[in-house]
N, C-alpha and C positions, 0 to 999 in steps of 0.2 A: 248412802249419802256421800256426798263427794265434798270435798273444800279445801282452798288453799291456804296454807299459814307463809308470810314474809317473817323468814328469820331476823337477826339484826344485822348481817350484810345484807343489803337491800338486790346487791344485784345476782342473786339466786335466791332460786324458788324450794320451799319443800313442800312435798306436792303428796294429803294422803288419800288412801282409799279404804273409805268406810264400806265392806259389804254388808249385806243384808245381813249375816249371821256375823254377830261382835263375838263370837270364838274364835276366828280366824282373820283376823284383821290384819291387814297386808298391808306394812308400808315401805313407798317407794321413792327413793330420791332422785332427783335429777337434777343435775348443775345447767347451767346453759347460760352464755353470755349474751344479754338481750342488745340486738341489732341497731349497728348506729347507721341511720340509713345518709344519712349528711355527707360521713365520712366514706363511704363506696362510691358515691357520686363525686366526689372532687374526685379520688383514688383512680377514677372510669376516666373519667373527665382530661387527668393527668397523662394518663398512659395514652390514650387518642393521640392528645397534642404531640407527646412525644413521638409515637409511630409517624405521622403524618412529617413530622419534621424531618425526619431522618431518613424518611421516603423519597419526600422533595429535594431534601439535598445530595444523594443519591441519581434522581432523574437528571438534577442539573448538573452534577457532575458529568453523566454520562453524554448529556446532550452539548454541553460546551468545551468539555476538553476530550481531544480521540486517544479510546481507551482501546486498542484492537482495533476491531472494525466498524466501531460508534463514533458517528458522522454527526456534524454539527446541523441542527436544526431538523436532522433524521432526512437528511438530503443528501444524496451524491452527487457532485456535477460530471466525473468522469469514472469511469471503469477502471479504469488504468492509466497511468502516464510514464512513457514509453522515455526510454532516457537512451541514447546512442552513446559510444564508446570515441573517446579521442585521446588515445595516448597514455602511457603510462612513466612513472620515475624508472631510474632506479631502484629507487626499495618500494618498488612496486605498488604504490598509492597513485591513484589518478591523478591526470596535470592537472593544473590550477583550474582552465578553462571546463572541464568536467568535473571539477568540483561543484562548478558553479553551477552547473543542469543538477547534479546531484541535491544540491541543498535546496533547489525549485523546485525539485520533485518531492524530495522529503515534508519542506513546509507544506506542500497543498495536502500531504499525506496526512502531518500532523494535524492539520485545522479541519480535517473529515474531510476534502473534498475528491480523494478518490481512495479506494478499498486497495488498489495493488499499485505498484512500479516496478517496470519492467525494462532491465538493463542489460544493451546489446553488445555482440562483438566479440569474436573468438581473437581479432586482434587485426593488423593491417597489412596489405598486399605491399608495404611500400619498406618496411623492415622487418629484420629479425625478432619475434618477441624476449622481454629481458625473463631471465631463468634462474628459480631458488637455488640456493645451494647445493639442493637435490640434485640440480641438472633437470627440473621440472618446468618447462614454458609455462607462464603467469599469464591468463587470459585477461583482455578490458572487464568483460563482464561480472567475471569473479571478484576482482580489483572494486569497481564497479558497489556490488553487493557490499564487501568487507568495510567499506567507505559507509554505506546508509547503514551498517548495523553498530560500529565503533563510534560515529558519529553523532547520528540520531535516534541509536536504540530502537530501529526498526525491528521487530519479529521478520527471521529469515520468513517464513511463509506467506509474508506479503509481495515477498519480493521475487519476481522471476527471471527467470537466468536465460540468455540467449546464447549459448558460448559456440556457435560455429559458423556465422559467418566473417566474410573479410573485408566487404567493403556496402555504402547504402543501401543497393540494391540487391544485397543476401539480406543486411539487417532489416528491411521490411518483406522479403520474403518468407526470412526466417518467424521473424514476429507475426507474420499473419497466419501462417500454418502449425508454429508449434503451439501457440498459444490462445490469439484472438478468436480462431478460429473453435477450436476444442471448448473453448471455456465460455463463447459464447458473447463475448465481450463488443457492446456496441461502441460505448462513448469513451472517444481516446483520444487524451492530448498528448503531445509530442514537445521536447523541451528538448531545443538544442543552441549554441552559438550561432551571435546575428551571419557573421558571415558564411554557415553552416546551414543556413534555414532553405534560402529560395531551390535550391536542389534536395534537398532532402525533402521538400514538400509537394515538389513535382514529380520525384519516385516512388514517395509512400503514395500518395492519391492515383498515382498508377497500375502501382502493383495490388492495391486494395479494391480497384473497379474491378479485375482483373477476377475477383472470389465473387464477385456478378448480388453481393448482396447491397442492396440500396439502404439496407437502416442502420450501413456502418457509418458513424458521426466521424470524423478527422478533423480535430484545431491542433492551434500550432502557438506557440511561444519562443521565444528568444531570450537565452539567461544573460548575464552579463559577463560582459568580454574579459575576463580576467587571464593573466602569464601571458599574451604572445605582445610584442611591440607591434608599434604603428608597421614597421616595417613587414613584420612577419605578418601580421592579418592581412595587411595589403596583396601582399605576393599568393595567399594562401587564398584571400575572395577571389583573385583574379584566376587563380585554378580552378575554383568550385565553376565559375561563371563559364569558363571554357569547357569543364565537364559537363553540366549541365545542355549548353549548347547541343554538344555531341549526342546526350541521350536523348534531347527531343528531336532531333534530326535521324538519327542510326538505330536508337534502342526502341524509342517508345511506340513507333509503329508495328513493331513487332509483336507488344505484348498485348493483346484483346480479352485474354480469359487464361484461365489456369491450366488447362494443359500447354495453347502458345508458352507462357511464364516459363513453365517447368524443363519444357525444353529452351526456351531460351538459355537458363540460370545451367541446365548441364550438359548442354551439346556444342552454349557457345561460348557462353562464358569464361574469361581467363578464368579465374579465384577458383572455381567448381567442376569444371569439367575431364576427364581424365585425360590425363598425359600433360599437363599442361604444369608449369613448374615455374612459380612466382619469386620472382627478382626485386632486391630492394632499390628504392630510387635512390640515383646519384645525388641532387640539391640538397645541400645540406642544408641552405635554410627554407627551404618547404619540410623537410623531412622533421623538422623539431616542432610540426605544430602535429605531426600524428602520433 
């Protein structure tokens, strides 16, 4: 015979057992807290909402502000944005007007819209570069770098380094062989000063036909003209313009595909070629916008 007694706290049971032979009657207790089922269901209920919450707000972090290499809207519009080198101080921070590409570049970095920036230029055929203490030449590029990681707390490994050419048509040399090429990189925007752009845009779209692949993407922007006076941009567009001239007349027939280029860049090249021994220019006031 089996039955249960309710003690006088109600919420435990004492529980006995009658066997058949009442010589050996076995009794057995068991406590047990009877089940509030109410209270597991908010309890479920609560911790859900809480997960879900802290999930979402999580996704939306990652999706609207760039954390690494978390892109807004989980979209890239460029691969890379390629930053050219123009000068350096004295205490070796970039001039103002490459500051100004630098913080163009940074921002579309910061808002997701490209995963790397890549800044050119071992320095310029037109002067001496300025030297640490060490008696160490300071490259643009490295300059360059130290600028987006003191500034904008770039992770160096976003950032790639070009440090050996001297003048455009090394730095998109350089840029399409050490890097775009390797890594694969289609979509590239380029960020340089307005009066800097019309020649830097007719050597990179040349020297990039030149690697004969058709799904490399090339846009272009213009940062804002900051440090040089009316006078100095004046004298300094009016260069670019004569440069330019020259290489679609002299240089750019030359270049068809990547072996023409490569001879070009070291057979004819002042900046590259051997034996050849580069002189700083006389104008002083061109020479203060490189």
């Amino acid at each position: 015979m089996k039955g249960n007694i309710v003690t006088k706290n109600e919420k435990y049971f004492r529980i006995y057992d009658f066997p058949s032979s009442e010589t050996s009657t076995k009794e057995i207790f068991l406590k047990t807290q009877p089940i509030n089922r109410s209270f597991i269901k908010r309890f479920c209920c609560c911790f859900i909402s809480i997960y879900f919450v802290v999930y979402l707000g999580l996704e939306y972090t990652k999706t609207y502000f760039a954390i690494g290499t978390t892109i807004m809207d989980n979209k890239l519009i460029y691969d890379i944005v390629i930053v050219p080198g123009g000068g350096i101080k004295p205490d070796h921070s970039p001039q103002p007007w490459v500051c100004a590409r630098l913080d163009y570049a940074a921002d579309l970095y910061i808002q997701g819209k490209t995963k790397y920036i890549m800044v050119l230029s071992r320095g310029t055929p037109h002067k001496a570069p300025p030297r640490t203490k060490e008696d160490i030449p300071v490259d643009e590029a490295m300059s360059s770098a130290d600028y987006l990681i003191s500034q904008h707390q770039i992770e160096p490994k976003y950032i790639f380094l070009e440090r050996w050419s001297f003048d455009t048509l090394g730095n998109a040399f350089a840029a399409l062989t050490m890097h775009v090429l390797p890594r694969k990189l289609k979509k590239i925007h380029l960020v340089t000063s307005d009066w800097h752009l019309p020649r830097t845009r007719e050597i990179f779209d040349t020297v990039f036909a030149c690697s004969g692949k058709s799904d490399l993407a090339l846009t272009y922007a213009a940062a804002q003209n900051i440090g040089l006076s009316d006078n100095e941009t004046e004298l300094r567009l009016k260069r670019e313009l004569e440069s330019l001239e020259t290489f679609r007349t002299t240089t750019k027939p030359m270049l068809k595909d990547m072996d023409s280029l490569h001879k070009f860049i070291f057979e004819e090249h002042g900046c590259y070629k051997a034996g050849s021994h580069l002189k700083p220019m006389s104008s002083g006031s061109v020479s203060g916008s490189y």
